[in-house]
C-alpha positions, 0 to 999 in steps of 0.5 A: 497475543492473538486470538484465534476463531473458527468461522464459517465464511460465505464464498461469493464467487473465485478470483481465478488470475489470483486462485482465490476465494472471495468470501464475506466475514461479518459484512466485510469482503476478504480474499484467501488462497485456494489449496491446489486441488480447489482450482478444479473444483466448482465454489463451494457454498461456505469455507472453513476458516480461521479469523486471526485478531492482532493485539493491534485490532488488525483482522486476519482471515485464512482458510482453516487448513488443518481442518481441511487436511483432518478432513484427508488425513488423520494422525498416522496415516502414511501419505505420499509426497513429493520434495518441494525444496529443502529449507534450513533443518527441513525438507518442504513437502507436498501431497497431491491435493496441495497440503505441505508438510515438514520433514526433519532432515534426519535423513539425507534424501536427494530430490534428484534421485528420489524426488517422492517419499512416503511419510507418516502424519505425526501432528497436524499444525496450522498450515502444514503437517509434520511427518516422519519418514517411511521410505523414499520411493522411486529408486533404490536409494535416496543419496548416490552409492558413491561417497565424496571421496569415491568420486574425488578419487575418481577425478583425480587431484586436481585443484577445481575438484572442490567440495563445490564440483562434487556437490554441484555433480552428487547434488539435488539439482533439477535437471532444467536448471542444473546448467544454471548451477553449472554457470554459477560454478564456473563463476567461482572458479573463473575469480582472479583468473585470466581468459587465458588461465581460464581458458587452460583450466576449461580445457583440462576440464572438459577433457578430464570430464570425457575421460572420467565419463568414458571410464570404468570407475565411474559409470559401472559402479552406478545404480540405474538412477545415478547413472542417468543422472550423471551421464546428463550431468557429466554431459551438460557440464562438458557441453558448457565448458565447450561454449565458455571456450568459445565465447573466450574466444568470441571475447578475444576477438572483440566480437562479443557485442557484434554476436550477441547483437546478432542472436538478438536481432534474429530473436526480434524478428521471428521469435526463434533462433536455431539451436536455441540453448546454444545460442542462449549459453553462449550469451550467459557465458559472455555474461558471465566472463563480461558482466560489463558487456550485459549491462550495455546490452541489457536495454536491447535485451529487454527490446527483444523481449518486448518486441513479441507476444509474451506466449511465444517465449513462455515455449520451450526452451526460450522460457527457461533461457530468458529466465535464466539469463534474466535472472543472473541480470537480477543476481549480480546487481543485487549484490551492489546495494549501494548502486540499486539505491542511489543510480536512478538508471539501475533501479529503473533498469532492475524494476523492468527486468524483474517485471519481465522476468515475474511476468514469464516465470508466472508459469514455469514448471520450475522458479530458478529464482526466488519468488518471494524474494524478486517480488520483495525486492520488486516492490521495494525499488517501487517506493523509491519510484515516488509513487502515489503511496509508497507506504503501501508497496513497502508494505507489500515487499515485507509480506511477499517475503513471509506470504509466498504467492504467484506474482499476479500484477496486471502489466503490459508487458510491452511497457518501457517505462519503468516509472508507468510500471512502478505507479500501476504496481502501486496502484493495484495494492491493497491498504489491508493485509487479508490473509496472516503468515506463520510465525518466523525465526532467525538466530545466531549465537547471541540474538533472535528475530522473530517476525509475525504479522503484528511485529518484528523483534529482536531480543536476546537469545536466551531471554529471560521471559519472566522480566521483560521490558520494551524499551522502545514505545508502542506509542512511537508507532514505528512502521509494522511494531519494529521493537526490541525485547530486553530482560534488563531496564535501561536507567530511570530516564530512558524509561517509558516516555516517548523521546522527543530527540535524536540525543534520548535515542541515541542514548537508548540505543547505546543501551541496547546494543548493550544489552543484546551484544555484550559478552557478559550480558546481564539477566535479571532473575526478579520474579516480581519486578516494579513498574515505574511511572510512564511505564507501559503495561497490560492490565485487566479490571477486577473489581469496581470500587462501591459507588465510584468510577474507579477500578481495581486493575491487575497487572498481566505483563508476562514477568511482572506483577502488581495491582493499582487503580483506574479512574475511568472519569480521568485517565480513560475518556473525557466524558461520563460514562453512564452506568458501567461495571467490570462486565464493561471490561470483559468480553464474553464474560472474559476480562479485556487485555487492556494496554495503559502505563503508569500515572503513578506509583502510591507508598504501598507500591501500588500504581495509579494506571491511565490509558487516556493518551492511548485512547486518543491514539487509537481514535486517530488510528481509526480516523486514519484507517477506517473513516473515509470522506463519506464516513458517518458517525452516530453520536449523542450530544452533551451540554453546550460548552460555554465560548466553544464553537461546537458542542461535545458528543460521544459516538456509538464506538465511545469515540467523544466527538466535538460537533459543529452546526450545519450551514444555516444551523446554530449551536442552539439547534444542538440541544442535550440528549439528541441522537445526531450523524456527522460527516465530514470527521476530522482530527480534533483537539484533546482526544477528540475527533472533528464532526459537523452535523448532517441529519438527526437519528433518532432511530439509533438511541444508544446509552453510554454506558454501551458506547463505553463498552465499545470502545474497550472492545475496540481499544483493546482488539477484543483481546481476552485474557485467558492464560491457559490458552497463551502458548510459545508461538516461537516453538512452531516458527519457521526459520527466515533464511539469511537472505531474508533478513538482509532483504527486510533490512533493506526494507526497513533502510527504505522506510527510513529514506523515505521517513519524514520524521527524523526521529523514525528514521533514527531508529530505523536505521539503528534498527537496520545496525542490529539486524547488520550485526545479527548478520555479521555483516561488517561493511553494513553495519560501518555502513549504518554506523556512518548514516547514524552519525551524518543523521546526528549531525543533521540533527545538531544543525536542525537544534542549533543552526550550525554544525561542528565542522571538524566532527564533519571531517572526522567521519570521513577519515574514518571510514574514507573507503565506505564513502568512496563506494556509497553514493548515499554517504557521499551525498550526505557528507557533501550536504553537511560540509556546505551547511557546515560553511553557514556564517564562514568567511573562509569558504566563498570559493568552495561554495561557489565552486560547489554551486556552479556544479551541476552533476547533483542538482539538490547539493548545487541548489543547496550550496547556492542558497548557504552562499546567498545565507552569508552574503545577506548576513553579513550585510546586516539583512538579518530578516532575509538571511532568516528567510534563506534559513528556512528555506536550507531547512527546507530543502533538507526536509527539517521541520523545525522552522525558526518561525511559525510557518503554515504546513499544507500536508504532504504531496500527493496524488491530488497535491504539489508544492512550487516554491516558485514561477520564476527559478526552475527546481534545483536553480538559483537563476531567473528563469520565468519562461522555464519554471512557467511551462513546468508549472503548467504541466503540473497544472495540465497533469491535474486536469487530466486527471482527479483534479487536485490543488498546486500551491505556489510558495511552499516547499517540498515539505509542505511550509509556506515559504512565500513568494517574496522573491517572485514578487520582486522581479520586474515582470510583477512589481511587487503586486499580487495581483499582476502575479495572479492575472500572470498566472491566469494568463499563462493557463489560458494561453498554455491550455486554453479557454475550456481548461482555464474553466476548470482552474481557479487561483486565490491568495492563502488569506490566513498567513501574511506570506503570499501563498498563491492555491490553484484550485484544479478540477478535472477536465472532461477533455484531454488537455496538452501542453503545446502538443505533449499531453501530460498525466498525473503519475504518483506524485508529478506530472508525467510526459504522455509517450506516443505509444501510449498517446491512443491508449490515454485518450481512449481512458479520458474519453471513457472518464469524461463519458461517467464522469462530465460535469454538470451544474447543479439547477433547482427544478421549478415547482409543478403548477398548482393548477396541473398539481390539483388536477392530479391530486385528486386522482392520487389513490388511497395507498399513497404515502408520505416521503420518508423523511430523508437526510439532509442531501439538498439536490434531492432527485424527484420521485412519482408522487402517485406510486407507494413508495414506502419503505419501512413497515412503520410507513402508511401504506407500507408493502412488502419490498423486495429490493431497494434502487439508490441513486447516490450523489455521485452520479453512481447507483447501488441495488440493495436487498433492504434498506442500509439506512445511508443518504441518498439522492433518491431510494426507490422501493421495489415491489415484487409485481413490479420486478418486470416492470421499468425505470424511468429516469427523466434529465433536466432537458426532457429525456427520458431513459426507460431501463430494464428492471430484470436487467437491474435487479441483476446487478451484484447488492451493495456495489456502486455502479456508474449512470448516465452523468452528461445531465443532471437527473430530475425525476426517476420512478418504477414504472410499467407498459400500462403507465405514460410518463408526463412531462410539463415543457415551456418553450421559448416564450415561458409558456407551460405544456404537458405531454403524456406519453406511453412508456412503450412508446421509449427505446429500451436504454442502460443505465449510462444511456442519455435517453431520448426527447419525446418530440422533435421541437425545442425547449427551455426546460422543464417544469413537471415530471410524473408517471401516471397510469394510462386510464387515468391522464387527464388529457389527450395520450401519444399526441405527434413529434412535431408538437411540444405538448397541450398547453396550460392556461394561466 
């Protein structure tokens, strides 16, 4: 259950490419649509909208547009509206300000004829309005005055007079698009038809469509609308049928290649051709009788297009041309599911035609494709790509189907290279979802789906809602709430717990399949039925029981009741929670829905309720989600645990903590009662999270009892329970269309290929069988059935070391034409028949063939280590037939390892694993020199890029294998360490002197295998190997192409410029004579530094301004706003101060507004920068400075002030010059700054700003001096 609010949001500013408000909710930024009619509005100041909170926590925000369309329109008003698409059971409707309505398809209204109709508002819902009908407007009637069987017998008896004809030449297609529909009717009639009988059947066609078009039975009996829809129909399809008859012909000749080469070649060098729908239909028509034909041409189609600007084809016709022909590209190999899943070449092919085609489409005044479905499937191929985060454009696939919006990816339309494209898709996605979708529905006979944005389900149709049960555990954490919703329990042990085996599950599933599918399915009609224990449930609190910590609790599970306990010292969180009560539960004086299972069940039929393992769950879910590298948290210490290195704490969010000291700090320095922050948060033990102490807060005293309210908040979502606003969401949702359900199922199929938990994947694909069945899809759920049983067997040899050979053999008897088509299960099959070989005698010649075969690389390698497996053990070498095991478990992404083996995460953009420098990937042969160069584009990748870390020695999935076998070729002896200095050797000759600064190698010292890191940061200038420049793409390094060669180096230059390294120097201490001398100048204002965070390369500031900036400061003034500069060379304007550490936070006073900054580096320089200009700046985002130098000193100066600079020369004498601030250039932020002189200098000792009636000495002295010496 949802809770709903109605807010009002501060509009910032509007994302005109994506047609978007940008708003601000509680101090977070968020994005929504606008509705048509905004985008010719100025911004307004707030906006209406509607804060959606899931009963996972997750937060959603939307424009309130029922409180928008109430504004227009009230109940039975009669509005004007235009029929957008016919959906299901209804007409989509659309008004002229953008608003949508629902029309029920009580009457037959053809769009081609009528496309406005004029409705009543019957009841405003959410997001559209539902509508009654008027009048249809804009003719006579609203459907053709002749029936289908007046325009059947109008045609004649002929056997291409279908249903299909007549519903093609009657129906409600666009005319822009009606040749489409046209192609697509001669496409089915054309099916096991010769180019001769087609060519006969075209002819009799097009002469019948003459005649019938000149006759007297047709046209006279038409109203004024019919006829001129028809003489335009009649009319195209004739003019089709006569370029099918030629490009019959064309492909009789053998010339269709040569003709369309040509069309394309025309169309490359001018962007035109003459009489371009010709042209373009005689291409279709070649297409479409040849589908062979576009697949060897589509990569010269996809030249053509690149070969001009975007605008020249986004004219009319060739906008509309291209699409189409794109588009049957699209739809013919979307259909080979297998194919677009396991061919590299097609799933490149497709993402760049569908790139090409969203790009050119963005502004077509009609989609003859499905938006939302070509962005789904875009995506999808995109997390198959091995980019950065798949995850993420998975998750994008998913919303594109139930969120429909414009495709507005930034894309260079030019790019062939589908693996760049797929990496820049990825990397503009979002980790969080802005906006929520209306609830949707489909069903068939037995079973129903329903998808929202927190979950999608299957459960019976006719479900009985009183006796629910979730088989599937929320605890799995399977991927967007995937769960199934039954009225009958499975038995007592397959109830509640988390299955820890593929065995449990396929168990479980046999079950629901049951359930769901069954002819007598059974429907439990208990009102009150039990709870067992590790069942999960929803409790409320609602009582305290007198002088304890334990709570009554009350069971609210829809179909279920009960009551039961709470002990909150023991089953909720491990520390005392002060003084609560029931209001600790309760939000807004309403009782929290808390989620919690069942500990145990008493005599009485009470239960005993803990939600301590949820509530770890959830603690890491806002590790995971909210807390980043920078992220701080505010906790209270507890007593020192005796023998623990760290001491254990509760947060302000009621999060137990367990605190490390700082560097230089002991457990000592953390005493009871302190109010502490700590950074650097990790995953700890036992529920709690990992922090190390940064700074004492004071300031931020809370209780625990108030800690502990926050975390009932938070776990439970703010959720309330609140039973007369609960409300079926199901009556009011939208039906899904078919092809929907088969484009999420292959969303989720792809989630599981990429799942590394086996047992995920397992249900996954079991949850992909169901929605094959709903969709009575035969060949996918054998498909399905097929990929389970190789998964099962998979899991036998990760259980037991071996496989059954015969059950092996079995599956592919059974289904032998399925495996012939599936790349996916041919490669399955083949990887169990080489493990099922492990410990055979019989099979050394089938292993050896299978490893000297190299079409499949993965198979090959595989086959070549189960051969190396059997000769080792049968030579009684069972410690390196252990070894070989590993690594086949490995190789087929098995976790369970038959040692305890380090896991170093997972590969990513900052991480790569190498198993090896001596065997290229997929090879068992020696290959130093190969594998060498490979490693050193990797390494070379990284330097071009954020840096990152390579290990050498662990597998694909993230275990230490060891480099045992590398240390045994000649070239090392055995030694680590002639294989570091090898590897060192080969970076300075791969990637020279200056790149070898930014590589650093050492052994893993924590395990005994030898496991060698390479520490890479980034470079500030661009490195290549040989001369091929490489960059990090996703999770590999990627070959820099020439075309993007200039494009490449102008963004490493542009990052070197915000981004150079620099060595971290203390600044010496000013002179204490200097230091005197000006002390007694200071006014009487000044103040003392706030007591900052613990940053130790502190950025010096003027110790004569006031630079207060609490009112509790000596001295404090009134601030206007506050300059900080970060520790990553960054700097932010904020209103006031937020409290965070920083390098420096400078106070800005309001008569210093107009005034400057002076910013000094470790070499003298000063950079004098515009304070109007600053303060211009947006509040709270970080921007980039000058990162050539380190920063030494930087204060709010005016033109009545002179900056003070101390220098030492050569000879370690100290000097001071002071120089006026007129007398710098007016810089920027990311400027270097100037040298007040033009001598040479070896430091810096002294910075300040003084004003000019008070500098002690001579002011402005000349250039050619370094400044008035100091005596010793």
């Amino acid at each position: 259950m949802n809770n709903y609010k109605n807010i009002k949001a501060k509009v910032l500013r509007i994302d005109e490419e994506e047609h978007k408000f940008v708003i601000e909710v509680e101090n977070r930024i968020y994005k929504v649509g606008q509705i048509d009619f905004q985008r010719r509005q100025p911004a307004p100041k707030t906006l209406d909208c509607l804060m959606i909170t899931t009963h996972l926590g997750k937060v959603f925000i939307s424009q309130n547009i029922e409180h928008l369309m109430r504004k227009h329109y009230k109940e039975n008003d009669e509005v004007d509206f235009k029929i957008k698409m016919t959906l299901g059971d209804f007409y989509h409707l659309e008004d002229e300000y953008g608003f949508t309505a629902m029309l029920k398809r009580d009457t037959i209204i053809n769009a081609a004829l009528t496309p406005r109709v004029r409705c009543r508002v019957m009841k405003f819902r959410q997001k559209y309005m539902e509508v009654q009908l008027v009048e249809v407007l804009g003719a006579d009637k609203s459907e053709f005055s002749l029936s289908d069987k007046d325009f059947r017998e109008i045609i004649g008896d002929k056997n291409w007079n279908t249903p299909e004809f007549r519903n093609l030449m009657l129906g409600d297609t666009p005319s822009d698009i009606f040749d489409l529909e046209c192609h697509r009717w001669i496409a089915g009639i054309s099916n096991h038809l010769s180019q001769d009988e087609l060519q006969t059947l075209l002819l009799q066609i097009h002469s019948q469509c003459i005649e019938t078009l000149q006759g007297e039975y047709l046209l006279p009996r038409c109203k004024e609308a019919e006829r001129m829809l028809l003489e335009q129909r009649f009319t195209d399809i004739i003019e089709l049928i006569s370029y099918y008859i030629q490009a019959i012909r064309i492909l009789r000749e053998g010339k269709a290649e040569h003709t369309i080469s040509q069309i394309l070649s025309t169309l490359s060098t001018c962007a035109y051709i003459y009489h371009p729908r010709k042209q373009f239909c005689i291409m279709q028509c070649i297409f479409m009788l040849d589908f062979s034909i576009m697949e060897k041409l589509i990569t010269s189609i996809l030249t053509t297009l690149r070969s001009q600007q975007v605008y020249l084809w986004n004219r009319k016709p060739f906008q509309m041309q291209w699409l189409k022909l794109l588009q049957s590209y699209v739809e013919n190999i979307y259909h080979q599911t297998d194919r677009l899943s396991s061919d590299a070449t097609t799933k490149e092919t497709m993402i760049q035609v569908l790139t090409i085609e969203l790009i050119l489409g963005r502004h077509a005044s009609h989609k003859i494709y499905d938006n939302s479905l070509n962005q789904a499937l875009l995506y999808r191929l995109v997390s198959l790509m091995n980019v950065s985060d798949p995850n993420k454009t998975l998750q994008k696939a998913f919303l594109s189907l139930f969120t429909p919006t414009e495709f507005n990816a930034a894309l260079p339309f030019n790019s062939d290279d589908a693996f760049v494209l797929a990496n820049m898709l990825c990397s503009q996605q979002d980790n969080e979802t802005v906006e929520s979708f209306e609830p949707a529905k489909y069903e068939n006979e037995t079973t129903l789906l329903t998808v929202n944005e927190q979950a999608i389900t299957i459960q019976p149709k006719d479900l009985d809602k009183e006796n629910v049960y979730m088989p599937l555990s929320s605890r799995m954490g399977l991927w967007h709430g995937l769960s199934i919703r039954l009225d009958e329990k499975p038995p007592v042990k397959l109830r509640g717990k988390v299955g820890t085996t593929i065995e449990h599950y396929k168990e479980l599933w046999e079950y629901i399949n049951h359930s769901l599918f069954s002819q007598k399915r059974k429907s439990s009609k208990k009102q009150n039925r039990k709870l067992y224990i590790d069942d999960e449930t929803t409790i409320i609190v609602t009582k305290q029981l007198a002088g304890q910590l334990l709570f009554e609790c009350k069971v609210v599970e829809e179909g279920c009741e009960g009551v039961g306990t709470l002990d909150v010292l023991n089953d909720v969180v491990p520390f005392f929670p002060g003084d609560i009560n029931t209001q600790s539960f309760e939000y807004q004086g309403m009782p929290l829905l808390l989620h919690a299972y069942v500990k145990e069940v008493n005599n009485d039929g009470s239960y005993v309720f803990a939600m301590r393992d949820m509530i770890s769950e959830y603690a890491d879910d806002v590790r995971v989600n909210d807390l980043f590298y920078n992220s701080r948290l505010t906790c209270l210490l507890f007593n020192q645990v005796s023998d623990l290195p760290r001491v254990p704490a509760v947060s302000s969010e009621g999060f137990s903590v367990s605190v490390c000291p700082a560097p230089g700090m002991t457990l000592d320095d953390l005493k009871k009662g302190m109010v502490i922050e700590v950074d650097n948060i990790t995953e700890g033990t036992n529920g709690y999270l990992n922090g190390t102490f940064l700074r004492e807060s004071p300031e931020s005293r809370f209780s625990l009892a108030d800690a502990f309210h926050q975390l009932m908040l938070g776990y439970a979502a703010h959720e309330v329970y609140n039973p007369k606003n609960e409300k079926d969401e199901l009556a009011n949702a939208m039906p899904i269309e078919k092809v929907y359900v088969s484009e999420m199922m292959s969303i989720i199929d792809a989630k599981a290929t990429l799942e590394e938990d086996k047992i995920k994947a397992y249900n996954y694909l079991n949850f992909c069988r169901l929605l094959a069945i709903m969709l009575d899809s035969k060949e996918r759920t054998s498909y399905y059935d097929s990929r389970l049983t190789l998964l099962e067997v998979l899991n036998d040899f990760a259980t037991l070391d071996k496989v059954d050979i015969n059950k092996i053999e079995h599956i592919a008897e059974k289904e032998p034409e399925l495996f012939e088509r599936n790349a996916i299960l041919r490669h399955d099959f083949m990887q169990l028949r080489i493990i099922g070989c492990l410990d055979s005698e019989e099979h050394y010649e089938d292993l050896y063939r299978w490893s000297c075969l190299t079409e499949d690389p993965h198979l090959q390698q595989l086959a070549s280590l189960v051969l190396s497996h059997n000769f080792v053990k049968k030579s009684g070498l069972l410690t390196q037939a252990g070894d070989i095991l590993d690594k086949i478990r490995a190789l087929l992404k098995l976790h369970k390892s038959s040692s305890n083996k380090k896991n170093y995460g997972k590969e990513d953009f900052h991480t790569e694993f190498k198993t090896s420098i001596i065997y290229p990937e997929n090879s068992m042969r020696v290959d130093v020199q190969a594998q060498t160069v490979k490693i050193m584009q990797e390494i070379c990748a990284f330097l071009n890029a954020e840096g990152g870390h390579l290990y050498l020695g662990v597998s694909d999935i993230g275990y230490e294998m060891g480099l045992e076998e590398d240390l045994k070729n000649p070239l090392f002896k055995g030694s680590r360490d002639k294989y570091e200095v090898y590897v060192n050797n080969q970076i300075i000759y791969y990637l020279g002197q200056e790149g070898a600064h930014y590589i650093h190698t050492h052994f893993d010292t924590d395990i005994s295998n030898a496991v060698l890191i390479i520490d890479i940061e980034p470079c500030p200038t661009p490195k290549a190997v040989g001369n091929v420049y490489y960059e990090r793409m996703g999770t590999s390094a990627r070959k820099v192409n020439e075309t993007y060669k200039d494009k490449f180096l102008a963004i490493r230059k542009q990052w070197a410029e915000e981004h150079i390294p620099h060595a971290v120097v203390t600044q010496e201490e000013m002179p204490t004579t200097l230091e005197n001398t000006l002390a007694t100048k200071e006014p009487k204002n000044s103040t003392k530094h706030v007591e900052s965070a613990p940053i130790t390369d502190h950025i010096q500031t003027s110790r004569l301004r006031n630079n207060a900036l609490h009112d509790y400061e000596e001295g404090y003034r009134p601030i206007t706003a506050v300059i900080c500069l970060m520790n990553t060379d960054e700097y932010k304007i904020l209103d006031e101060d937020d409290w965070q550490d920083y390098r420096l936070k400078l106070a800005v006073h309001e008569d210093e507004e107009e005034g400057w900054l002076i910013l000094v580096y470790e070499s003298g320089k000063v950079c004098k920068v515009s304070m109007v200009e600053l303060l211009q700046r947006e509040r709270g985002r970080a921007f980039k400075r000058y990162a050539g130098e380190k920063l030494i000193f930087a204060s709010v100066a005016s033109d009545k002030d002179s900056v003070c600079v101390g220098f030492i020369d050569g000879k370690t004498n100290h000097y001071v010059r002071f120089d006026d601030v007129d007398r710098f250039e007016h810089g920027k932020m990311q400027a270097e700054g100037t040298l007040p002189m033009d001598v040479p200098n070896a430091g810096v000792h002294y910075v300040e700003v003084i004003a000019q009636n008070q500098v002690p000495v001579n002011r402005n002295i000349g250039r050619k001096t370094i400044g008035c010496i100091l005596k010793p």
